[in-house]
C-alpha positions in Angstrom: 0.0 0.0 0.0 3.0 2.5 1.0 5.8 0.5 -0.4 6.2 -1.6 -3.4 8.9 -3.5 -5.5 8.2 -5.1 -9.1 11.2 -8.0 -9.5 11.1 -9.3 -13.1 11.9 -13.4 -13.3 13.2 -14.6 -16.3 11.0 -14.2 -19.0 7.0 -14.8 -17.4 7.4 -14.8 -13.8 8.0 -12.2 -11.1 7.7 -10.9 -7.5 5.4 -8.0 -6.6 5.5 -7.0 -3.1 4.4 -4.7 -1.2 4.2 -3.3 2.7 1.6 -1.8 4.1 1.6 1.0 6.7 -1.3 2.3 8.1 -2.9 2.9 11.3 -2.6 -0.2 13.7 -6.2 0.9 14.2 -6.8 -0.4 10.5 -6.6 -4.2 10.5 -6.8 -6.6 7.6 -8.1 -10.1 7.6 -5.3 -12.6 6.1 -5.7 -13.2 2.0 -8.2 -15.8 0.8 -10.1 -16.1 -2.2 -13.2 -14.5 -2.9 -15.7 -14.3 -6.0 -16.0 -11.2 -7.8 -19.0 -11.1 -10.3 -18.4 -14.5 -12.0 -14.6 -14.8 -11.0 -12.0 -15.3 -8.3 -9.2 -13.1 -6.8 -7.1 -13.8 -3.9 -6.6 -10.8 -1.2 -6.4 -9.6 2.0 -9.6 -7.7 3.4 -9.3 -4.1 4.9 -11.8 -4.9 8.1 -13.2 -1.1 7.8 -13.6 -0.4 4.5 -13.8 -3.9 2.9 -11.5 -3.3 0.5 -8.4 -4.6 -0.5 -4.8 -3.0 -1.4 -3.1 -5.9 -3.5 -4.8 -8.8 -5.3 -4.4 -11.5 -7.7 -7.0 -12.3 -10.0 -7.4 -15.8 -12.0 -7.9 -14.1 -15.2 -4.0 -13.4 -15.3 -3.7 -9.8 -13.7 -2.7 -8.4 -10.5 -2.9 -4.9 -8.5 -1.5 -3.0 -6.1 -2.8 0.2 -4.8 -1.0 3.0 -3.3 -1.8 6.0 -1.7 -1.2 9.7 -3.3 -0.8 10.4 -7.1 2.9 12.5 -7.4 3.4 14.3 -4.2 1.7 14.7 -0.9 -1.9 16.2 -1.3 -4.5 17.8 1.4 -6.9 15.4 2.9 -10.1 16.7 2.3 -13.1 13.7 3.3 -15.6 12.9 2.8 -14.3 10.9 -0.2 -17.0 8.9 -2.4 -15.2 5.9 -1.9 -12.7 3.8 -0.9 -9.8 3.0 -3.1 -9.4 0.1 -1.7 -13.0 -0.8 -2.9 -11.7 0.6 -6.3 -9.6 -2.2 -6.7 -12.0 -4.6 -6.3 -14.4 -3.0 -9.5 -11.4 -3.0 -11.7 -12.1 -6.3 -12.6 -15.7 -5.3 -13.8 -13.6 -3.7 -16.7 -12.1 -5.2 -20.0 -9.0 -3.6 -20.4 -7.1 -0.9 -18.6 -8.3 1.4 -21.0 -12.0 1.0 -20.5 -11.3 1.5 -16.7 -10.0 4.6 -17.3 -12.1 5.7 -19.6 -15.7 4.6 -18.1 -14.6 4.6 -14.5 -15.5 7.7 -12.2 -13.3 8.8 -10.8 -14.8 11.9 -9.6 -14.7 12.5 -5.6 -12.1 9.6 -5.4 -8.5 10.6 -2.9 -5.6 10.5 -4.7 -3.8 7.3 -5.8 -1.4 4.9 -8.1 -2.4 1.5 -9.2 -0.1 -0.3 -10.3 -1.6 -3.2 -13.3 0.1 -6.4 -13.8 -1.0 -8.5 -16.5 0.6 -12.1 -17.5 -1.9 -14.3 -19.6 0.8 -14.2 -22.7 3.3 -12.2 -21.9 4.1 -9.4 -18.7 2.6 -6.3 -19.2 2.6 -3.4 -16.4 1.0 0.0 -17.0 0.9 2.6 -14.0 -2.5 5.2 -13.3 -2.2 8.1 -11.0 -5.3 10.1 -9.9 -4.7 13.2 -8.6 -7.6 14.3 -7.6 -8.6 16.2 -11.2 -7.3 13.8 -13.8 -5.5 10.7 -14.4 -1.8 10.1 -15.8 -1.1 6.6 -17.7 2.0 5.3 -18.7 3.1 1.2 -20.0 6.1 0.4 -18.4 8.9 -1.7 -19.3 8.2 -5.5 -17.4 11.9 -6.6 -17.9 12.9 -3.7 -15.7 12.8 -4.0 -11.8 10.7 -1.0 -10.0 9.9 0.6 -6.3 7.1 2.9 -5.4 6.9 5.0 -2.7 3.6 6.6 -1.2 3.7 10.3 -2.0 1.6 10.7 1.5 3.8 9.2 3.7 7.5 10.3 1.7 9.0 13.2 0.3 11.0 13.2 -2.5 14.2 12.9 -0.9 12.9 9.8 1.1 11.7 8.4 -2.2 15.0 8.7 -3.8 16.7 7.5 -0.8 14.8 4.2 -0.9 14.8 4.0 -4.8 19.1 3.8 -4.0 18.3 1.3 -1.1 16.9 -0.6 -3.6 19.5 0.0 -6.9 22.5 -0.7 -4.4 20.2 -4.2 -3.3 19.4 -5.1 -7.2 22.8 -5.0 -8.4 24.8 -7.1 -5.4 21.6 -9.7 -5.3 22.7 -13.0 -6.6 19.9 -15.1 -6.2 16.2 -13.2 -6.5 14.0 -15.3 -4.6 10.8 -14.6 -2.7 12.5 -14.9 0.6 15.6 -12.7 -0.7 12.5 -10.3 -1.7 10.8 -10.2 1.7 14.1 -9.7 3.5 15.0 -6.2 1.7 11.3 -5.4 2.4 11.9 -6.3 6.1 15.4 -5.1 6.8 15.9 -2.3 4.6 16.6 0.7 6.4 16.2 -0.5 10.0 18.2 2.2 11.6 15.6 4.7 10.0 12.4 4.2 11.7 11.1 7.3 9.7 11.8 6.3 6.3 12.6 2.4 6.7 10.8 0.0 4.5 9.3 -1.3 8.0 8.5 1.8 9.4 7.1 3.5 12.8 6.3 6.8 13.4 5.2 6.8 17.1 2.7 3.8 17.1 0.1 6.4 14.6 1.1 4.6 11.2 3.3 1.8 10.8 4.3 -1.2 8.9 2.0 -3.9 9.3 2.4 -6.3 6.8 3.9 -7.4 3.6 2.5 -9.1 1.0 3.9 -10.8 -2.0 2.2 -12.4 -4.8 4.7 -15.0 -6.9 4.7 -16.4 -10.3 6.9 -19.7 -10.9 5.6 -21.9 -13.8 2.7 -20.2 -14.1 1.4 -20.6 -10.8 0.4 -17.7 -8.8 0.4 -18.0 -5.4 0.2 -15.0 -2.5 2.5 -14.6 0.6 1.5 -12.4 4.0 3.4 -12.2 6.8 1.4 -9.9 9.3 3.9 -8.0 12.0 1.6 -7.2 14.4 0.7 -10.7 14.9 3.4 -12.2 13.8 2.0 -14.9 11.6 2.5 -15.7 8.1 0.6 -17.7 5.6 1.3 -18.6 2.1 -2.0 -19.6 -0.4 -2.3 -20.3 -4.0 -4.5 -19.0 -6.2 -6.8 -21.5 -7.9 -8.7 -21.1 -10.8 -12.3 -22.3 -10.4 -14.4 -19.7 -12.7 -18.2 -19.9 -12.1 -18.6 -19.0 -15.7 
């Protein structure tokens, strides 16, 4: 939700993972799979708003949402809606495109979603909101990426974390899930601030990290929760109602 890495595997697969700080007010149910219309995704569940901030879906996509568009904007609520619900409708849509296009976006708090689509071959196109219009770009999947919230870091913490993670890419020998979760987890320890697992006086802080994996076409989703220190790692079936 604050933090996320792409990590491109060869030619199909790949590592997208993500941490999530929020309020420990804020709790989330651990992933499982739910219908959605006449499919099934794979998330964890936002207990308040009963949405969701990463997801895998079995038609061959996956999202991750962030909070704030480019740089840290005024929060003004009442919004219309969760983002977090957001996520969830994307998958009423048939494209990217028609999301953008027929979606309303209107009243909605700034974001980035992040759209990762395998069925043929990786695909992963970035939307911002900012609160007036949206921004779209395809970007390259061979190419590893972070994200940063805008709400919760400047740009010199962003930039700082995107060299955390160049210096970690290029001395990496062996990408693996667990190699993944570690630099989520260890990252800047000493900077409680700015850290990947953060903690800014008990208000907002890291409180899980979640990492959906490809290998051999199979997509499964990993979340280790920190607050209750318990992990669980599910796949994600396909079982279409259709």
């Amino acid at each position: 939700m604050c933090t996320l890495t792409y990590i491109p595997i060869g030619s199909d697969d790949f590592f997208f993972t993500t941490n999530r700080d929020e309020s420990p007010l804020r709790e989330a149910e651990f992933p499982k799979e739910y219908h959605i219309g006449e499919s099934f995704a794979l998330y964890p569940k936002d207990k308040m708003a009963k949405g969701t901030w990463i997801m895998c879906h079995e038609n061959d996509f996956s999202l991750c949402l962030l909070n704030g568009a480019f740089e840290k904007h005024k929060h003004e609520p009442p919004y219309k809606k969760s983002r977090g619900v957001m996520v969830l409708e994307f998958s009423e849509f048939a494209s990217t495109i028609d999301f953008i296009r027929d979606y309303h976006f209107g009243g909605m708090e700034p974001f980035t979603l992040l759209v990762l689509r395998y069925k043929y071959t990786r695909n992963l196109e970035e939307i911002r909101w900012d609160g007036e219009t949206f921004h779209y770009r395809k970007l390259d999947p061979s190419k590893p990426y972070i994200w940063s919230s805008s709400t919760l870091y400047n740009k010199d913490a962003r930039e700082m974390r995107q060299h955390w993670f160049d210096n970690w890419f290029r001395q990496c020998n062996n990408f693996s899930g667990k190699e993944t979760i570690k630099f989520h987890k260890t990252t800047g320890r000493d900077d409680a601030f700015n850290g990947l697992v953060m903690n800014r006086k008990e208000k907002v802080k890291t409180l899980s990290i979640t990492q959906i994996k490809r290998k051999n076409r199979m997509v499964s989703m990993y979340h280790d929760d920190l607050l209750k220190e318990e992990s669980r790692d599910i796949c994600l079936t396909k079982k279409s109602l259709k």
